[in-house]
C-alpha positions in Angstrom: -18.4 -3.0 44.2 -17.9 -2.1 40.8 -20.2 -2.9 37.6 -19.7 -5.9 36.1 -18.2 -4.5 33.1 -15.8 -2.4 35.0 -14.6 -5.3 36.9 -14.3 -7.4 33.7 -12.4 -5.1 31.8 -10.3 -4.9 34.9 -10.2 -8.4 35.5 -7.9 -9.8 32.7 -5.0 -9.4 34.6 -5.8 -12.4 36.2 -4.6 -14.7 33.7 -1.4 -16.1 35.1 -2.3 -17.0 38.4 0.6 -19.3 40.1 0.2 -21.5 43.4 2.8 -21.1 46.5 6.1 -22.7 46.4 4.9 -25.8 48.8 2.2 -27.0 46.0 3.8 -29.7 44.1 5.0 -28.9 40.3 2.9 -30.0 37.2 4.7 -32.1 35.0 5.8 -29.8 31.9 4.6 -30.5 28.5 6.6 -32.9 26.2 8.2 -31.0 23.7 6.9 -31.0 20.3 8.3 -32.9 17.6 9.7 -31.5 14.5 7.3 -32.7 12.6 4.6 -31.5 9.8 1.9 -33.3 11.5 -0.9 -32.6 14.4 -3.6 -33.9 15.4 -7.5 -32.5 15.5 -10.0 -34.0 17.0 -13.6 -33.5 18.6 -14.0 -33.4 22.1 -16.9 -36.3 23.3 -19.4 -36.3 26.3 -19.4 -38.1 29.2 -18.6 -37.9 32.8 -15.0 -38.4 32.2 -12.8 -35.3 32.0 -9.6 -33.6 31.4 -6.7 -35.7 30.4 -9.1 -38.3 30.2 -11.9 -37.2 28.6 -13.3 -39.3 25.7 -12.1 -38.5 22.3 -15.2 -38.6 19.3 -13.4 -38.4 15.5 -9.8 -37.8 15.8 -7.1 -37.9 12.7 -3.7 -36.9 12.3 -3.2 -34.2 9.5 0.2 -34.0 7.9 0.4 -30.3 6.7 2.8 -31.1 3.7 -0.2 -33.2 2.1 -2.6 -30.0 1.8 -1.5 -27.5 -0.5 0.8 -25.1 0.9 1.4 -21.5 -0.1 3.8 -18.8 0.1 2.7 -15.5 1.7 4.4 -12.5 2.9 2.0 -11.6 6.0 2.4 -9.7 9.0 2.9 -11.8 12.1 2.1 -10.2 15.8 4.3 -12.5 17.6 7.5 -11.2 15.7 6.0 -7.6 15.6 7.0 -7.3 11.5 5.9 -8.6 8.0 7.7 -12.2 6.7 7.6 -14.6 4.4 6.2 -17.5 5.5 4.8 -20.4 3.8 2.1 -22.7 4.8 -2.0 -23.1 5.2 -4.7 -20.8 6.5 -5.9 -22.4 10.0 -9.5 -22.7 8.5 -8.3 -24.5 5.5 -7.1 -27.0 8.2 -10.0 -27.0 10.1 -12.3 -27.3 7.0 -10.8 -30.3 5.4 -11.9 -32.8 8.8 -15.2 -31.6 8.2 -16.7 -30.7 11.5 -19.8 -31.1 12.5 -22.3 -27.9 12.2 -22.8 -28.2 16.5 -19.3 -27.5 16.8 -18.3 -23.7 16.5 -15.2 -23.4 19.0 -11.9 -24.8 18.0 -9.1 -24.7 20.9 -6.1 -24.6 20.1 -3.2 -26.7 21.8 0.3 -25.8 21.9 3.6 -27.7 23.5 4.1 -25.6 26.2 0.5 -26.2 27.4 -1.6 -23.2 26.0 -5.2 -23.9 24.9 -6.5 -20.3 22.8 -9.9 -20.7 21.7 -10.6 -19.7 18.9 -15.0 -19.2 17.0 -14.1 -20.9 13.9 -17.3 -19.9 12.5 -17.5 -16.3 13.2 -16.5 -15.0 10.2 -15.8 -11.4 11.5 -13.0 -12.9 14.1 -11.4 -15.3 11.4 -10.9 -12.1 9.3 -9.4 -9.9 11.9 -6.8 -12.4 13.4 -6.3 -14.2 9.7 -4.7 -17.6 11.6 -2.6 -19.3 9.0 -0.1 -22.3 9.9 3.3 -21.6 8.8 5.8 -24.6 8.0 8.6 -22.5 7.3 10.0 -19.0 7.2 12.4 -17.0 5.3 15.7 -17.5 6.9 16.5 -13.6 6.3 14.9 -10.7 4.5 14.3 -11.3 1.0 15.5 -14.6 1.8 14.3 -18.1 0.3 11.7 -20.2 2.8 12.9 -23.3 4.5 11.0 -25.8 6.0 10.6 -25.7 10.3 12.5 -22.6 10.1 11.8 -20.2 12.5 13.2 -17.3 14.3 13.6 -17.3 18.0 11.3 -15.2 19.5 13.1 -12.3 21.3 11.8 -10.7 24.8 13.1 -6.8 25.1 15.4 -6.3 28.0 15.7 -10.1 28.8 18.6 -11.5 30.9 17.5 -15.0 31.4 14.8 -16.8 29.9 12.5 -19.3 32.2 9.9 -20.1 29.6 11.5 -19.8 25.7 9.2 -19.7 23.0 10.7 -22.0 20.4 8.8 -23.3 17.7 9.8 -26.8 16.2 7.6 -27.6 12.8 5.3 -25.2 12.8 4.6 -21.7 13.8 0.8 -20.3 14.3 0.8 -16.5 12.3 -1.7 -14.2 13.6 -2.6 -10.8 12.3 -3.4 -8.9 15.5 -2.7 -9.5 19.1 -6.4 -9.4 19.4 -8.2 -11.8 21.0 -12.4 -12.0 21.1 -12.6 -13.4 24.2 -10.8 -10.2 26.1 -12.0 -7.3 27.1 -11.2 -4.2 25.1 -10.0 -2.5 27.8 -6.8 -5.1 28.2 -6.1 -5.0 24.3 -3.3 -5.0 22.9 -1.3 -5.2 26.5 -2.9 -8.5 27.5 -2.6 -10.9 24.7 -2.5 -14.8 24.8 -0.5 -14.7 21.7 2.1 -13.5 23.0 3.8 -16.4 24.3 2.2 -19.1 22.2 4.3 -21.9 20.6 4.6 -25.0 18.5 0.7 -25.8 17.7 0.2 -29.4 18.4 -3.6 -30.3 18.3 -7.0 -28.8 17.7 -9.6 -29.4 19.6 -13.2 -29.4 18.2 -16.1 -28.3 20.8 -19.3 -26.9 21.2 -19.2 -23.8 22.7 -21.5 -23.8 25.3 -21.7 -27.4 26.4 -17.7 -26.6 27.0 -17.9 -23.8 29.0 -20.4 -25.3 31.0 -18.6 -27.6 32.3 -16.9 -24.2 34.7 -20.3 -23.2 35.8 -20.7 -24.8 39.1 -23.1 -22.2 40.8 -21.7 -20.7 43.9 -24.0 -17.3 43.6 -23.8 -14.2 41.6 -19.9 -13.4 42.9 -18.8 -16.6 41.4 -20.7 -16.5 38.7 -18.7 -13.2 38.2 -15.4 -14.6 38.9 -16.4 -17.0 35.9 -16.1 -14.2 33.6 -13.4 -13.4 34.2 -11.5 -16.7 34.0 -13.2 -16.7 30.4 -11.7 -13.7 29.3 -8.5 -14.2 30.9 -7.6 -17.3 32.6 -8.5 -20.0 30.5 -5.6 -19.6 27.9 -2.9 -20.6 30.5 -4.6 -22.3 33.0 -7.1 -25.4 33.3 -9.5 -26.7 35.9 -9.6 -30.5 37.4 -7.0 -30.5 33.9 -9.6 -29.4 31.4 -8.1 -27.0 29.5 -4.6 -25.6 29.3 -2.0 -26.6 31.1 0.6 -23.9 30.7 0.3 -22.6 34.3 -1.3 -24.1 37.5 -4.2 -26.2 37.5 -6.6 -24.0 39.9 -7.9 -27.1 41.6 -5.4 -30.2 41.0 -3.4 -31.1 43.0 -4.3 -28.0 45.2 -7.0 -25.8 45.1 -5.9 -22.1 44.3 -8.1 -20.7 46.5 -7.0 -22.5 49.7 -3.7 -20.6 49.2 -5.1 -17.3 49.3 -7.3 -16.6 52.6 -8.7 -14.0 53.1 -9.4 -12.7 49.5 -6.8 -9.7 50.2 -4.1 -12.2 49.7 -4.7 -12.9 46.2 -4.9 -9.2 45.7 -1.1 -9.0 47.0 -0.2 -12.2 45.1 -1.3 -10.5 41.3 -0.9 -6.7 42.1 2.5 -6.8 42.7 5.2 -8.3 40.2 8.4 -7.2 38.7 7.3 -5.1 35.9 9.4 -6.6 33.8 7.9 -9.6 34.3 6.1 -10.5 31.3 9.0 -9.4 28.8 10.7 -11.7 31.2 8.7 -14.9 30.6 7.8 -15.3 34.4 4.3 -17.4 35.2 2.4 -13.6 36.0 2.9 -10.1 34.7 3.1 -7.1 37.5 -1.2 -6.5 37.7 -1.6 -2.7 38.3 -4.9 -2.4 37.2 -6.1 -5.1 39.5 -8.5 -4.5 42.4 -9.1 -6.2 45.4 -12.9 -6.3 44.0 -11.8 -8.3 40.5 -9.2 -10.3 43.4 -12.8 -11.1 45.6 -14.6 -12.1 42.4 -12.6 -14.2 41.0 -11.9 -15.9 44.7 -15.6 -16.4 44.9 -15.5 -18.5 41.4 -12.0 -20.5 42.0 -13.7 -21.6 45.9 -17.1 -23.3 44.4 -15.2 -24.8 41.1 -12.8 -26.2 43.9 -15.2 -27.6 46.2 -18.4 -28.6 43.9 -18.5 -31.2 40.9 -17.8 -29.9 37.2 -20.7 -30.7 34.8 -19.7 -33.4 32.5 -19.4 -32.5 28.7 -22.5 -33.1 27.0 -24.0 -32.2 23.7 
């Protein structure tokens, strides 16, 4: 067995995990509206969870009523430098006010990606520089119009399964960096890649959040958390906490019931088209994947499947 940071670094392939074709499809997202608003909100405690989970103060910001600028920036997604105009993420973030406890914001987009994001870590805000764009120039040198926004291309694409397309706003990040993933995977592995229209932020406290994944299991699983921390979480949720862009690893059907013995999983990410992520498909080809990350993260998607979650509490 490797060392833990070995099978970390290794582990991020892990993100886009899909269930057989017997389980039953989640319902996709609702597509976002063209619109300048979205909503932010603070998570609240209790036992309930996921899609109902209690909401504490929630408002709906329209964008167009904070003051707006024009920037030329560089924006990852794209790969080059445009004009864009709209409002740095923390400005946003800033004007509801949170509450000191909080420190993560999670960000929600329409096709069901949840990137979380240490608002108050000043080193991370610098580096990835989040700022909501409104509207783009429309071509180089070009004036800024409002929900403009160039399609986002995939290199050697014949068909398209999952298009990014952006309707009101578009989130610009510096880097493809992301804290929560280990060097190792970076830039390769980035969950901003293949994020879309931002439609909500949700306000947490980190370690209350993240508690609610812990459910014991032993020191394999608590392994296997890891990794779905630095990889999983941005496309896929648990009991539906969390993002909803790929499966749910427990509802309707467990992940890991799929996948006996822990081999199986090991074939299931190892071995894509590697073309797959340019592609759009649910998982890119994992390479770097061993069957030790595969027996780790088994460990961890058995015991969150068969023991409680901790309810959200701070």
């Amino acid at each position: 067995m490797k060392t833990l940071q070995s099978l970390l670094a290794l582990g991020v392939a892990a993100t886009c995990l899909s269930v057989p074709a017997q389980a039953a499809k989640p319902a996709a997202p609702p597509p976002a509206a063209a619109s300048s608003s979205i909503d932010i909100w603070i998570r609240g405690g209790g036992p309930l969870q996921g899609d109902n989970a209690p909401r504490g103060r929630a408002q709906s910001v329209n964008l167009d009523t904070l003051p707006l600028v024009d920037s030329q920036r560089f924006d990852a997604q794209y790969g080059a430098s445009h004009a864009f105009r709209g409002i740095a993420l923390a400005n946003v973030i800033a004007s509801f006010a949170p509450d000191p406890a909080l420190d993560v914001a999670i960000l929600h987009f329409a096709n069901g990606m949840a990137v979380p994001i240490p608002f108050r870590d000043a080193a991370v805000m610098k580096r990835l520089d989040p700022f909501i764009a409104r509207g783009m120039e429309t071509h180089a040198k070009g004036p800024v119009r409002a929900a403009f926004f160039t399609e986002i291309r995939r290199k050697g694409s014949t068909e398209d399964p999952r298009p990014i397309a952006f309707s009101g706003n578009k989130l610009v990040v510096a880097v493809l960096w992301h804290p929560a993933v280990a060097a190792a995977a970076q830039p390769a592995f980035s969950p901003w890649r293949h994020t879309d229209t931002l439609t909500s932020i949700e306000l947490v406290a980190s370690r209350p959040y993240y508690g609610q994944f812990d459910v014991g299991g032993g020191a394999w699983a608590e392994r296997g958390l890891a990794l779905f921390k630095e990889s999983c979480q941005f496309c896929h949720g648990v009991r539906k906490v969390g993002a909803r862009f790929g499966w749910d690893f427990v509802e309707p059907t467990p992940i890991y019931s799929y996948r006996k013995p822990t081999r199986n999983l090991f074939l299931h990410v190892a071995y894509k088209p590697l073309d797959a992520a340019e592609r759009g498909l649910m998982m890119p080809a994992m390479k770097f994947m061993s069957e030790d990350d595969t027996a780790l993260l088994w460990q961890w998607l058995k015991a969150v499947a068969t023991k409680p979650m901790p309810a959200y509490v701070r």
